[in-house]
N, C-alpha and C positions, 0 to 999 in steps of 0.2 A: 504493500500500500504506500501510497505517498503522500501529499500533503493534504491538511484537515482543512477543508473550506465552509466559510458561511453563508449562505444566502439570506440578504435582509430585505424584503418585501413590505411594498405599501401599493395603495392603489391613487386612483381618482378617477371622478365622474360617476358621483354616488353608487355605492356597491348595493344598494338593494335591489328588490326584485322589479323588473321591467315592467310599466303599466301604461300604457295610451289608450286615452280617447281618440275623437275626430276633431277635439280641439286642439290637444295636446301631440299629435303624433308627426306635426310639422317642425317642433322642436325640440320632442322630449321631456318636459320640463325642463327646456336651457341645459339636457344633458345629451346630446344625443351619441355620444360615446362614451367607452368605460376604458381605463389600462390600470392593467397591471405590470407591476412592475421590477423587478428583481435584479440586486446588484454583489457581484459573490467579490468577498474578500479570504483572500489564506490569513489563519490565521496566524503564523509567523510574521506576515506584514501590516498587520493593523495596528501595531500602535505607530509605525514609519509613516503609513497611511493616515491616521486620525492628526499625526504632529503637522503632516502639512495642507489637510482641510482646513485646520485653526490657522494655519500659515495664511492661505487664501482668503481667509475670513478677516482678517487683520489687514489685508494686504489693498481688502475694495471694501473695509471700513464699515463691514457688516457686524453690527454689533448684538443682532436680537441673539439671545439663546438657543432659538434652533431657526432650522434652516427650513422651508417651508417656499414648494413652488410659487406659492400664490401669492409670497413677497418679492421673489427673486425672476421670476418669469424678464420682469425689466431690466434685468441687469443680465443680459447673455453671453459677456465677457466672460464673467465671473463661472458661469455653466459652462463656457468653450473651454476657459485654462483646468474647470476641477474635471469634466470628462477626459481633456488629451492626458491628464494627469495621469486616470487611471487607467485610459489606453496604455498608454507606458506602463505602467503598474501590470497586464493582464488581469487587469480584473474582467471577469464576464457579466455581459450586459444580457438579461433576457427581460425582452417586453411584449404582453400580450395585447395590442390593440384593437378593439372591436368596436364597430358600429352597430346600435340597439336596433336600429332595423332590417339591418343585414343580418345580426345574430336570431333575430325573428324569421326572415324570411329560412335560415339552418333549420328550423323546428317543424316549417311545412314542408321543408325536402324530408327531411328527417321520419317525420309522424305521420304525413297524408301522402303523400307521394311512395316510398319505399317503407313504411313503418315495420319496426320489429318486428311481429309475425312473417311477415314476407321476408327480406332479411334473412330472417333465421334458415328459413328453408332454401334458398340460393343456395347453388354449389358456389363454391369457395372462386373458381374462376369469375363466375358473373358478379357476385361481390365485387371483385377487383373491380372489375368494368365501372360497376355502377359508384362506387367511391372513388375510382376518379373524375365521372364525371359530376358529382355531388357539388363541386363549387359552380360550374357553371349552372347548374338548373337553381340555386341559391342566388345568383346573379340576375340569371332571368325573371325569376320571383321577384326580388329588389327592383330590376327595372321597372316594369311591365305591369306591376297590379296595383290598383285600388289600394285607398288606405284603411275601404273599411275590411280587408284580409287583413291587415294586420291589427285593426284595432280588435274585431273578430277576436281573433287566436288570442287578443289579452284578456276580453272578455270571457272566455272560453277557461284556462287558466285560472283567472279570480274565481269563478264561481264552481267547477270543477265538477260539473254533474252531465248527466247524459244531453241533456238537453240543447245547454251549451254547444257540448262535443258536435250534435247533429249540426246545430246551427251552421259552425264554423265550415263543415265539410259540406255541407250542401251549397252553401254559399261561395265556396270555392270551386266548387264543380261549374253550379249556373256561369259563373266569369270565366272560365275554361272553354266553353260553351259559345259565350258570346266573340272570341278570338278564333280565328280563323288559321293562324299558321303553324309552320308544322312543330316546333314547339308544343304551341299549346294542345294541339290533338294528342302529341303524345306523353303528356301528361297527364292529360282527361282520360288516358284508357287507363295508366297507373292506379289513378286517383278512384275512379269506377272500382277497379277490385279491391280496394280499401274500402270504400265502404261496404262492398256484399261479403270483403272477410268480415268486416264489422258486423255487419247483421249476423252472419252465420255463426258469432261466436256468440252476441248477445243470446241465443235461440238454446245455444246451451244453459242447461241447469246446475251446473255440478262445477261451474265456477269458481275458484277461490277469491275471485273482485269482480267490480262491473265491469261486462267487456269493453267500452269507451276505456278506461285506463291502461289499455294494450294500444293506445293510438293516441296517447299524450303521454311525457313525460310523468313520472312519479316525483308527488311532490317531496321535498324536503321538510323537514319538521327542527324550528328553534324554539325555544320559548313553550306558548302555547299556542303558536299558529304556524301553517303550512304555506311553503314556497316554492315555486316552480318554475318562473323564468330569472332565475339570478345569475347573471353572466359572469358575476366572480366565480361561481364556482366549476364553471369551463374551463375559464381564467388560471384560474388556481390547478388545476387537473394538468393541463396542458405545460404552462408555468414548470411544476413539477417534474413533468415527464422530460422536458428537453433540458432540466438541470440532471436528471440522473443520466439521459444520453453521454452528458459530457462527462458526467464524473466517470462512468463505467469508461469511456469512452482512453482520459487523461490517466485510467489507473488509482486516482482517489480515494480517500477515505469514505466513508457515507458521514453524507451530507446534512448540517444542521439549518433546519431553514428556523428563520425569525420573522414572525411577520408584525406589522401595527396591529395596536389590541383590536379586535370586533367585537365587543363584548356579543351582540346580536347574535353570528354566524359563525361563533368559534366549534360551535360541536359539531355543527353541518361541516366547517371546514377541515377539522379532527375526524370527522367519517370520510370524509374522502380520500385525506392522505394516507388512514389505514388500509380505506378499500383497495389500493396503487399497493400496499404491500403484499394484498392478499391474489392480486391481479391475474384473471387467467387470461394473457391477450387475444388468443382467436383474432375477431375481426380483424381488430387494431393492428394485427400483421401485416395487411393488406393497403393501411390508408397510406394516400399518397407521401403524406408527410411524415412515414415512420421511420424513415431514416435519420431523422434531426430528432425525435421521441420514445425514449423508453418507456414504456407506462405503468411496469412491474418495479415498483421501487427497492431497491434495497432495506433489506427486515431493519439496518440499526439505522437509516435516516430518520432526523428528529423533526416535530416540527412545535415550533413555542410561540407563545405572543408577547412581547412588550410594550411598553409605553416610549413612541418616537422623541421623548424627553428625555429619556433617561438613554439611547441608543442615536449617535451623531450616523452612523451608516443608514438607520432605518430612516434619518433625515433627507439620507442622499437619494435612497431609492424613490421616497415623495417626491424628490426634486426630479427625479428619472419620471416618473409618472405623471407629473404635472407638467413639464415640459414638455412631453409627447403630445399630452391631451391638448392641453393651448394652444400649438404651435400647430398641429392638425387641423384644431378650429376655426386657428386664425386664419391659415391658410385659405380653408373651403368660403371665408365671409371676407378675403382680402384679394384672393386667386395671386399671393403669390410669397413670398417668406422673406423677409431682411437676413444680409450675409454672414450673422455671425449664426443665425438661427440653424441656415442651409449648413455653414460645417459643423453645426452641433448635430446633424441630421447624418452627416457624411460619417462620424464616428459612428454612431450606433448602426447605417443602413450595411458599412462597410465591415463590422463587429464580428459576422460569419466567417468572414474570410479565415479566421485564426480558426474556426471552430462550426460546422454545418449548425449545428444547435444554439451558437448565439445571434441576438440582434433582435431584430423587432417582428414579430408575425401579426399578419394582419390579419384579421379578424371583418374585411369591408370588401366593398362593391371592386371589380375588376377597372371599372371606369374610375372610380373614384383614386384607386391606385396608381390607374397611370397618369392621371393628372396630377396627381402630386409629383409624381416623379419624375416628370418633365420637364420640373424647374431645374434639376439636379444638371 
């Protein structure tokens, strides 16, 4: 084994569970993206590391106690010299950025289109097929439909009962229906044996759930109430998997992640990272992205929560998180990025090069990607 590494994670653009109306679904609530964000330090080099953050902080006469994007966004000097910092350093960057309606339109490729029952029965070849082409019919979805598909499927969600269920999938069929191309035909023949597998399960008795819950995610349960479109915790999943590609990958210790407290989501997030130990991948073999993701974690990685007061890393990874999230925004409502922003964009987009599993994966629309990146 060789050296012990930390990962200290924070998020931004509210980590709770995704909800639109038809008022609300043009902006999100002013959120309409989520990242997460993860910044790994060895820990032989963290106290080198922490003496010359304070170094930086002294240096552009940042005097708050902690470090916080959504003071620091205006100062991108200060982000350009502490990222090349840790470029130099190897430290690994992994960022999960996702768009809330892009990660909706994943749920109707996901659920009504190829849902788990069907899935499951595929031989292992047409799987492949169909998980690679899984992002572009999420793409097409994102383009192409109605907002009330997606207000629907939130709808659907909140209230969690059959009824819903019908709604949503009927309503997604009729607008299948009224498109003419070849696309959409061939999603409406999909979508058709979704729901008569639907009926033919409900028609069974000897069910252990309602059949509608074989064609929507199962929710999560915090507190005393249930959750079901939380994008952190995709986030968080995936997050994980492509920090243990690297460590399996560098020879590594297992890996302690840290993340900011959630008082809310910590046991949903604690059942996840257990589930990742207990992992049988099957599918997961097959997606396109499994060569940058391991998703069987290693039995001794840890995972903990702190308070970003008492942890200057768990600072930086906010400041990794909030800068992506801003500077995406700013982009999509400016159409175009100031120069110190674009090489703070150039370290993180160029961060794979060292390693298939670092940098930033997106989680957004094909178009929306390449317009960003045609500033570069």
């Amino acid at each position: 084994m060789n050296q012990n590494l930390t990962v200290y994670i924070d998020e931004s653009g509210n980590s709770g569970e995704v909800f639109v109306n038809l008022e609300t679904i043009k902006h999100f609530h002013n959120q309409p993206y989520f990242v997460l964000a993860g910044i790994g330090i060895a820990n032989m080099d963290a106290k080198e590391i922490e003496g010359e953050i304070l170094r930086l902080k002294s240096a552009y006469k940042i005097n708050s106690s902690e470090l916080k994007a959504s003071k620091l966004f205006k100062k991108p000097k200060f982000i350009l010299d502490l990222f090349e910092y840790l470029e130099r350093k190897n430290c690994p960057f992994f960022v999960e950025l996702m768009d809330k309606k892009f990660y909706l339109a994943i749920q109707v490729v996901d659920y009504f289109i190829f849902p788990p029952p069907t899935l499951s029965m595929m031989p292992a070849n047409v799987q492949k097929i169909w998980l690679k082409t899984k992002p572009q019919l999420a793409n097409y979805i994102y383009e192409n439909f109605s907002d009330s598909l997606f207000t629907n499927l939130c709808e659907a969600y909140s209230h969690y009962d059959k009824h819903y269920f019908e709604k949503i999938l009927d309503s997604f069929i009729e607008e299948l229906k009224q498109k003419k191309d070849e696309e959409s035909e061939a999603i409406l023949g999909h979508t058709i044996k979704t729901k008569e597998e639907y009926e033919e399960l409900a028609a069974k008795k000897d069910l252990p759930r309602e059949a509608f819950t074989y064609f929507l995610r199962l929710p999560d349960r915090f507190e005393v109430k249930e959750v079901s479109l939380l994008p952190h915790v995709e986030a968080l999943f995936n997050l994980c998997a492509r920090v243990e590609q690297y460590r399996y990958d560098k020879n590594l210790s297992p890996v302690k992640f840290i993340h900011d407290e959630q008082k809310a989501y910590e046991n949903i997030f604690k059942d996840c990272f257990d589930n990742m130990k207990q992992f049988n991948i099957g599918i997961f073999e097959l997606q396109p992205f499994f060569d940058k993701s391991k998703f069987q974690l290693a039995k001794d990685n840890r995972l903990e929560f702190a308070n970003s007061n008492a942890s200057i890393f768990i600072q930086i990874a906010d400041l990794l998180s909030g800068f992506v999230l801003r500077s995406w925004a700013e982009f999509f409502e400016n159409g175009y990025l100031p120069q110190e922003q674009l090489m703070i964009w150039n370290i993180l987009a160029t961060n794979n090069q060292r390693h298939r599993s670092l940098g930033v994966n997106m989680v957004v629309s094909k178009s929306n990607a390449e317009s960003f990146f045609k500033q570069h």
